[in-house]
C-alpha positions as CSV (number, residue, x, y, z in Angstrom):
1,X,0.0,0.0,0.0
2,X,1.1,3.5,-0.7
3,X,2.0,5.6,2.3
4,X,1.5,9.6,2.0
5,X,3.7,11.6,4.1
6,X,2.7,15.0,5.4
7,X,4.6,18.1,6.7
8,X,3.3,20.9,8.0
9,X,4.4,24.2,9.8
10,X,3.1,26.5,12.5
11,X,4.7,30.3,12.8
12,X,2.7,32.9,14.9
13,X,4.4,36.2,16.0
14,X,3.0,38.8,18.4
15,X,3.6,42.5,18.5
16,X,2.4,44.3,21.9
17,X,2.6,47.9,22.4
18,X,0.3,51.5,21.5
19,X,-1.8,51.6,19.0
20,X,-2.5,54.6,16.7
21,X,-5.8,55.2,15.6
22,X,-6.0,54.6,11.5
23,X,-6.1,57.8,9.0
24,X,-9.4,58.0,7.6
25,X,-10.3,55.8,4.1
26,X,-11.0,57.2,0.8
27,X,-12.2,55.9,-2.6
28,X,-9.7,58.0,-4.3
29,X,-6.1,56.1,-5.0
30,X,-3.1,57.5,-3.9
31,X,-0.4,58.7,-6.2
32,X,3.0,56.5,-5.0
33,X,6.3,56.8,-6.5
34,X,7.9,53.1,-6.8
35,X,11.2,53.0,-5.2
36,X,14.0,50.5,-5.8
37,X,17.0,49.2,-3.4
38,X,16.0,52.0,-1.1
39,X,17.9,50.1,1.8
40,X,20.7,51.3,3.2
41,X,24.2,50.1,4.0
42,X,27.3,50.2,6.1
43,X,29.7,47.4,5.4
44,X,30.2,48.7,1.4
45,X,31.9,51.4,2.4
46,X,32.0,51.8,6.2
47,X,29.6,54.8,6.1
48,X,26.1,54.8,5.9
49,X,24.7,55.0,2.1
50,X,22.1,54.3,0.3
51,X,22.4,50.4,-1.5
52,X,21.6,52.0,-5.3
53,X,24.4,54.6,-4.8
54,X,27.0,52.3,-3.7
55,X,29.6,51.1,-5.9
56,X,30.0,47.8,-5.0
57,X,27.9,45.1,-5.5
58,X,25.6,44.8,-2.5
59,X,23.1,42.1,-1.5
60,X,20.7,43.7,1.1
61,X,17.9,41.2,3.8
62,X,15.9,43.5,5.3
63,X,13.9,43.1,8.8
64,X,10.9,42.5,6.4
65,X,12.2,39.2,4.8
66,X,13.8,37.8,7.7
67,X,10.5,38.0,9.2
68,X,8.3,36.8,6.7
69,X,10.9,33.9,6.1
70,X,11.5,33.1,9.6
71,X,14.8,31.5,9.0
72,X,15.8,28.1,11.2
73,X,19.1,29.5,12.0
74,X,21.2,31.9,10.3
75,X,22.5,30.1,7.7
76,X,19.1,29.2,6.6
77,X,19.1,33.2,6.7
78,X,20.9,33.3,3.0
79,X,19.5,30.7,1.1
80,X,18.3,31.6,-1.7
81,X,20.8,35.1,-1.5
82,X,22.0,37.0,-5.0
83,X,25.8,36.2,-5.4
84,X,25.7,33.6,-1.9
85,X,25.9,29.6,-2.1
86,X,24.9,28.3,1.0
87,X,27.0,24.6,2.5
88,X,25.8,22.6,4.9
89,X,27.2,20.0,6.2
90,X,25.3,19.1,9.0
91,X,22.4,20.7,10.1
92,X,23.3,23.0,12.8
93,X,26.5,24.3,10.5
94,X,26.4,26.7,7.3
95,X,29.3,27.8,5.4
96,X,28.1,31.2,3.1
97,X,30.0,30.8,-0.5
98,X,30.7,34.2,-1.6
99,X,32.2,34.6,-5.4
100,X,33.4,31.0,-4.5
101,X,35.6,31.3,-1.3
102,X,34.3,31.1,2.3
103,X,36.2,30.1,5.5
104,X,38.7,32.3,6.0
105,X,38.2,33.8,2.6
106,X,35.0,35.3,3.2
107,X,34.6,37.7,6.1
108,X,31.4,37.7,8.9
109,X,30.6,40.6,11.0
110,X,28.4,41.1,13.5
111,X,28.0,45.1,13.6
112,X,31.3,45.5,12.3
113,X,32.8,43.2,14.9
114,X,34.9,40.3,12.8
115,X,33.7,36.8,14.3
116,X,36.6,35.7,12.2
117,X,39.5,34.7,14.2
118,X,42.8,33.3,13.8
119,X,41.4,29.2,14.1
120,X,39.1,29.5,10.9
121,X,39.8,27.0,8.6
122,X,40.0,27.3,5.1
123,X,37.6,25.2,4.2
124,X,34.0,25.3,5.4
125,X,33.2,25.7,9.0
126,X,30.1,26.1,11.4
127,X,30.3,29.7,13.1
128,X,28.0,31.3,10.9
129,X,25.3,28.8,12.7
130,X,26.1,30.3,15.8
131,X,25.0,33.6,15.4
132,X,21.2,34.2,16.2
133,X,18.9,34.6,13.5
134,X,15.7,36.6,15.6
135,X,18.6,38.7,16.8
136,X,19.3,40.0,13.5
137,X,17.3,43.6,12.0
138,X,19.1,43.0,8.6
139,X,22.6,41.2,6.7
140,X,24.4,42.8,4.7
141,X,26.3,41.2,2.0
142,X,28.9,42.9,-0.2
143,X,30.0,40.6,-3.1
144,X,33.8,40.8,-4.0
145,X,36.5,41.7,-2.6
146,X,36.8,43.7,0.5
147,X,40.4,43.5,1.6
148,X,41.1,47.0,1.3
149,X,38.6,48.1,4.1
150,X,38.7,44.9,6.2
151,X,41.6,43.2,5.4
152,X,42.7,39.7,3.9
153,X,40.5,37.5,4.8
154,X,37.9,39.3,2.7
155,X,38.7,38.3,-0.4
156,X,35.6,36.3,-1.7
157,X,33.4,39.6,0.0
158,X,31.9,40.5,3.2
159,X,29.0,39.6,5.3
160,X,27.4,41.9,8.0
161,X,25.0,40.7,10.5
162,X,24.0,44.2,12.3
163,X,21.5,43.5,14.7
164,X,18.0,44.7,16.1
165,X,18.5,48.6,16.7
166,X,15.1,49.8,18.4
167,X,15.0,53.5,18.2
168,X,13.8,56.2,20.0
169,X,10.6,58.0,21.1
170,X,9.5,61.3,21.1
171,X,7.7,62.4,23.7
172,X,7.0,60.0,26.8
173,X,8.2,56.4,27.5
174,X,6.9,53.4,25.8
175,X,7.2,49.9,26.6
176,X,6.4,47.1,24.3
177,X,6.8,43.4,23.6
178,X,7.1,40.7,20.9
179,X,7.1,36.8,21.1
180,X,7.1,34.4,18.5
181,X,6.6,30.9,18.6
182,X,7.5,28.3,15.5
183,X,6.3,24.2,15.4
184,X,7.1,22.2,12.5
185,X,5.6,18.6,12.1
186,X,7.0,15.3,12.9
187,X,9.1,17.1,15.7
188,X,11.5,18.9,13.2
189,X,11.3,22.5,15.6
190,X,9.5,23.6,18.6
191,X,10.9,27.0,19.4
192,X,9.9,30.4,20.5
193,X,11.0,33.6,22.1
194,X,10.0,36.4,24.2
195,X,11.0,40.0,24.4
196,X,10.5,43.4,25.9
197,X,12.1,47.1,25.0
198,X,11.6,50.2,26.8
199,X,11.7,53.3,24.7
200,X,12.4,57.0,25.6
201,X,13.4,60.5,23.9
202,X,17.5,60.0,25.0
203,X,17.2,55.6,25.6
204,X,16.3,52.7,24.3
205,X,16.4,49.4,26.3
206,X,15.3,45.9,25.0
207,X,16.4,42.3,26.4
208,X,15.1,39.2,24.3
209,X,15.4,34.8,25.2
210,X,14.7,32.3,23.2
211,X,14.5,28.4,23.1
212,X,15.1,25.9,20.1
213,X,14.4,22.5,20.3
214,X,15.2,21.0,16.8
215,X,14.4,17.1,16.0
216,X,15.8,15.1,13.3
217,X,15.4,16.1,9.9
218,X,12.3,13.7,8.3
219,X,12.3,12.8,4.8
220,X,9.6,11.9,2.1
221,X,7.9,8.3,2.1
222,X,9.0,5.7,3.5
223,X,13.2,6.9,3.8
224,X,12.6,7.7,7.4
225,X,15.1,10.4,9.9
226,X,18.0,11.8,9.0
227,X,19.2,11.5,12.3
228,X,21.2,12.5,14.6
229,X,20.7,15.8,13.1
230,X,18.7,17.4,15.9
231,X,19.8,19.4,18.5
232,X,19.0,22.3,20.8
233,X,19.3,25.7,21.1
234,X,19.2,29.0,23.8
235,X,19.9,32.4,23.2
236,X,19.7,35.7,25.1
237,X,20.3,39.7,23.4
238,X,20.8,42.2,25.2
239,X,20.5,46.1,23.6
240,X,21.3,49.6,24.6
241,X,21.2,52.9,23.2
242,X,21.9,56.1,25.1
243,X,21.9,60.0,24.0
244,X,24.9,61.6,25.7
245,X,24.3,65.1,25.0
246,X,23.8,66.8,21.9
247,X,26.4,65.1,20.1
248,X,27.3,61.7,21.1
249,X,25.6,58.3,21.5
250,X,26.5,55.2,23.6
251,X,25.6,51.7,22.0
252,X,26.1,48.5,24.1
253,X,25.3,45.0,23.2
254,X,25.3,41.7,24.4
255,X,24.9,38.4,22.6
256,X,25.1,34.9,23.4
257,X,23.7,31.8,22.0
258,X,24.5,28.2,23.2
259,X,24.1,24.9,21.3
260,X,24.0,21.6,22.9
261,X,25.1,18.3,21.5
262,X,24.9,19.0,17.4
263,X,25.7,16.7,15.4
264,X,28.0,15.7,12.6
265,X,25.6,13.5,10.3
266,X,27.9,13.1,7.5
267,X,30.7,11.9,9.9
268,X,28.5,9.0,11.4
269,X,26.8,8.0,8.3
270,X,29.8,8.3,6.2
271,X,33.4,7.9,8.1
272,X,32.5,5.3,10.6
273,X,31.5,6.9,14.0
274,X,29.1,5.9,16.4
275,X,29.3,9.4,17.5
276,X,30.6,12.7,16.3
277,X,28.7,16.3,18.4
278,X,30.0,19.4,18.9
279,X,28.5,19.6,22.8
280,X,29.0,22.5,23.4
281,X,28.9,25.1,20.6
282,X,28.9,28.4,21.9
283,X,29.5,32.2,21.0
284,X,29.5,35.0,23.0
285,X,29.6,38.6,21.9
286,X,29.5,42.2,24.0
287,X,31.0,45.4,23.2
288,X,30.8,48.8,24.1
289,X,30.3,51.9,21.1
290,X,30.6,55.3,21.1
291,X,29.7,57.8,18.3
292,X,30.4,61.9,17.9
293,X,28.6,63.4,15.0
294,X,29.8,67.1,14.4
295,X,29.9,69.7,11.7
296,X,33.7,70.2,11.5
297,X,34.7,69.0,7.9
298,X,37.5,66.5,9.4
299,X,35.6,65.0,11.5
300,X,32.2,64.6,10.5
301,X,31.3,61.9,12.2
302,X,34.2,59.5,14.7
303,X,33.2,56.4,16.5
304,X,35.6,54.3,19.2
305,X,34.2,50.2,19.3
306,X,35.5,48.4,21.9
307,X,34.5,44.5,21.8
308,X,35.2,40.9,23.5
309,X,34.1,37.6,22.1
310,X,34.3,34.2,23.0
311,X,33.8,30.7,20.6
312,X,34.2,27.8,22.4
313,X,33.5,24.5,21.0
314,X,33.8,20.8,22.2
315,X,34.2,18.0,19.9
316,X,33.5,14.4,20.7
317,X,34.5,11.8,18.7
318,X,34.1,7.7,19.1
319,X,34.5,5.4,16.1
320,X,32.5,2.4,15.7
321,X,33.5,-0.3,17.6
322,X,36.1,1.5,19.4
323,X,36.0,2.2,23.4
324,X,38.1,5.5,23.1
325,X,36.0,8.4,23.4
326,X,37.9,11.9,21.9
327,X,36.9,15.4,23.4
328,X,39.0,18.3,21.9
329,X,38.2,21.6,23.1
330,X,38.9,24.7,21.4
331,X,38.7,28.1,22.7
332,X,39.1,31.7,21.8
333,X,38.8,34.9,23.1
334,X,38.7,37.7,21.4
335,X,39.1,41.8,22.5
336,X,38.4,43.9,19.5
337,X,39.4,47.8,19.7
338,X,37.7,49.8,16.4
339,X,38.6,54.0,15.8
340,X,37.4,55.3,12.6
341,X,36.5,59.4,11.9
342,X,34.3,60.3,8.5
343,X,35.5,63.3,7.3
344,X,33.7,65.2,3.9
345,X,35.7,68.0,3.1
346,X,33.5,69.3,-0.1
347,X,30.0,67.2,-1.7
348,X,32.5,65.5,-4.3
349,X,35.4,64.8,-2.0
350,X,35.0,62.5,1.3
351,X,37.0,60.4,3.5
352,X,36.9,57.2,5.8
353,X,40.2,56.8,8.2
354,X,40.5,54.0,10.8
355,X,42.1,51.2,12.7
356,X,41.6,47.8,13.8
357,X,43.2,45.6,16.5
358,X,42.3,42.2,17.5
359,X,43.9,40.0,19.8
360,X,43.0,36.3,20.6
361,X,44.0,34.1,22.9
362,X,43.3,30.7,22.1
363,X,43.6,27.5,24.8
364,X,43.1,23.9,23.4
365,X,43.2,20.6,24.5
366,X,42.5,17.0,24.1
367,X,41.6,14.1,26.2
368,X,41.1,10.2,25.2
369,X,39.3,8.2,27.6
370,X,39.3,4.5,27.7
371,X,35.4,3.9,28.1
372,X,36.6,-0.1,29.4
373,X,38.8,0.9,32.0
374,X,37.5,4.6,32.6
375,X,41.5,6.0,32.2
376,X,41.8,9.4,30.7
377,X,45.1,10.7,28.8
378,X,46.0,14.4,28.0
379,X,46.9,15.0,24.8
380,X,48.1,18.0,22.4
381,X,45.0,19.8,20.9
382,X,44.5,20.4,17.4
383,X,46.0,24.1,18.1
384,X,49.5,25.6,20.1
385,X,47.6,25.8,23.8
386,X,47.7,29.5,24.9
C-alpha cells in the first residue's frame, strides 16, 4: 500500500505595544512613486549610504524578509541570496560561499565586529550557525572583494549581521513586547522567544530569550530520519542605546547563543563513527560603542568600538567499535578595539580613516578516555595551547 507523508508548519508572531488610531479611508487612489534598493548600508563602504548609490555590489535582507521567512538559524538566513551559495554540512553548520571562497576567505561581522579569528579553517566551518537569526534587523552582503577596508580575509566579500537597533521615542516612554513561537511537524522544531524594550526621547532598552528545540530532519515516504541531526538551542540579546548630549551616542550590546550536542551527520553516516557532536557550541559577543557626530569638515562623524568575544566549541568523537572516546576543546577569546573618523571636506570629496586591532587568545586541548577501564590521557590539541 502507498503511504502519504505529510509536513506541516506553524509560525505565529506577536507584536504588543500602543496603537494609533487609523487615517481616515477614501475611494480616491493615492499617487505613489515606486522606489528600488532603497535600503541602506554600512559594510560597502564603512559609512552609511544608500544600496543603489553604492559602488560595490551589494546584497541587502531587510527586517521584512527575515521575518516573513523566519529562518531556522542563520544560515538558513541566505539561502536563496544573489551572489551567496549556502554549504551545509550538518544541520546545525552553514558555510556562506561568496564569489566562491568562504572560510577564512570570506569575512562575517556582526555590527562590524569580525567573528573571524585566527582558528578559521579554510575550508567550510560552522560559526556562521552560531549567530542568532531573531537577533538579526538585517545582513548585509557585499559581493567581492573587500580586503582594502577589512583586510585579507575578505577576499571572496563581506557579510554583515547588524543586529535589532530599536529606536527612540519622542515624547513620553513606551514599553512594548514581541514573542514568536514556530512548530514544524514530525518534531523537526518547537521554538519560541519572548522579548520586551523600553523606549524614551535619549534611551532605548530591549532584552530578548529564546528556546530551540530541533528534531531530526524527516524525509519523504517511507526513507525515514535523518538523524542524529537534531539538536538544541538558547539564546539571550541584550540592547542599549543612550543619547549623551547633543552630540554623542552610547551603544552597548550583548549576545550569546549556546548549542547543545549538534551533530555531525555526514561523519557518522559516512566515516565510521558511532558518535561525532560538537557539545558544546557556543559564542558569545558584547561590546561597548561610542559615536560623535559634528559639523567640522575632518571630522564629520568618529566612533571608538571596543569588543570581546568568546567561541568555544567541544568535539567528541568515538568510532565504531572503538572504546576510546575523543573530546578536543577549542577556545578563543577575542578583544576587539575599532577607531574610525568620517570626514567630507566638499560634496565630491570624502573620506573614511581607521584602525583595527584584534587579539586572541586561544587554549586547546585534548583528552582520550578509555570507556573499558574509565582511564583518561591528556593530549596535544588540534591548536598551540595558549
Amino acid at each position: 500500500m502507498k503511504k502519504r507523508f505529510y509536513r506541516y508548519g506553524i509560525l505565529c508572531i506577536v507584536n504588543m505595544g500602543l496603537a494609533f488610531p487609523a487615517a481616515a479611508q477614501t475611494n480616491d487612489p493615492e499617487p505613489f512613486a515606486v522606489k528600488y534598493m532603497e535600503g541602506v548600508t554600512v559594510t560597502a563602504s564603512r559609512t552609511e549610504r544608500k544600496v543603489f548609490e553604492s559602488p560595490a555590489a551589494v546584497t541587502l535582507v531587510s527586517d521584512k524578509e527575515l521575518i516573513m521567512h523566519a529562518p531556522r538559524a542563520m544560515a538558513d538566513a541566505l539561502f536563496g541570496t544573489t551572489g551567496v551559495w549556502m554549504q551545509k554540512t550538518n544541520h546545525g553548520g552553514g558555510s556562506p560561499f561568496v564569489r566562491g571562497l568562504t572560510g577564512n576567505q570570506t569575512l562575517i561581522l556582526v555590527d562590524g565586529v569580525r567573528l573571524n579569528n585566527a582558528t578559521f579553517r579554510y575550508g567550510p566551518n560552522q560559526y556562521f550557525n552560531t549567530l542568532d537569526p531573531w537577533s538579526a534587523g538585517r545582513i548585509e552582503v557585499v559581493r567581492g572583494s573587500g580586503s582594502v577596508l577589512y583586510g585579507s580575509d575578505a577576499l571572496g566579500g563581506v557579510i554583515n549581521v547588524v543586529t535589532q537597533q530599536p529606536e527612540y521615542t519622542p515624547g513620553k516612554r513606551t514599553v512594548s513586547g514581541n514573542a514568536g513561537l514556530k512548530l514544524i511537524s514530525q518534531g523537526m522544531e518547537q521554538s519560541g522567544y519572548a522579548g520586551v524594550t523600553w523606549q524614551a526621547p535619549a534611551a532605548v532598552l530591549s532584552a530578548s530569550l529564546n528556546y530551540k528545540n530541533f528534531g531530526d530532519l524527516k524525509a519523504g515516504g517511507d526513507l525515514g530520519f535523518e538523524g542524529p541531526s537534531g539538536y538544541d538551542e538558547t539564546g539571550i540579546n541584550l540592547n542599549g542605546k543612550f543619547r549623551l548630549g547633543g552630540h554623542w551616542q552610547l551603544t552597548g550590546v550583548f549576545q550569546q547563543l549556546n548549542q547543545q550536542d549538534v551533530p555531525r551527520y555526514d561523519q557518522v553516516a559516512l566515516r565510521g563513527y558511532q558518535r561525532y557532536a560538537y557539545d558544546p557550541q557556543n559564542h558569545l559577543l558584547g561590546y561597548l560603542k561610542a559615536e560623535r557626530s559634528g559639523e567640522h569638515a575632518v571630522f564629520r562623524k568618529t566612533s571608538l568600538q571596543v569588543s570581546y568575544q568568546v567561541s568555544d566549541e567541544t568535539r567528541k568523537m568515538r568510532k565504531n567499535n572503538a572504546v576510546i572516546l575523543q573530546t578536543e576543546h577549542d577556545r578563543v577569546n577575542t578583544t576587539g578595539l575599532t577607531a574610525q573618523v568620517e570626514s567630507q571636506f566638499t560634496t565630491a570629496w570624502s573620506s573614511v580613516t581607521g584602525l583595527e586591532y584584534y587579539y586572541d587568545q586561544i587554549a586547546s586541548g585534548k583528552t582520550e578516555k578509555n570507556l573499558d577501564t574509565g582511564v583518561e590521557t591528556a593530549k596535544r590539541g588540534l591548536y598551540p595551547d595558549n
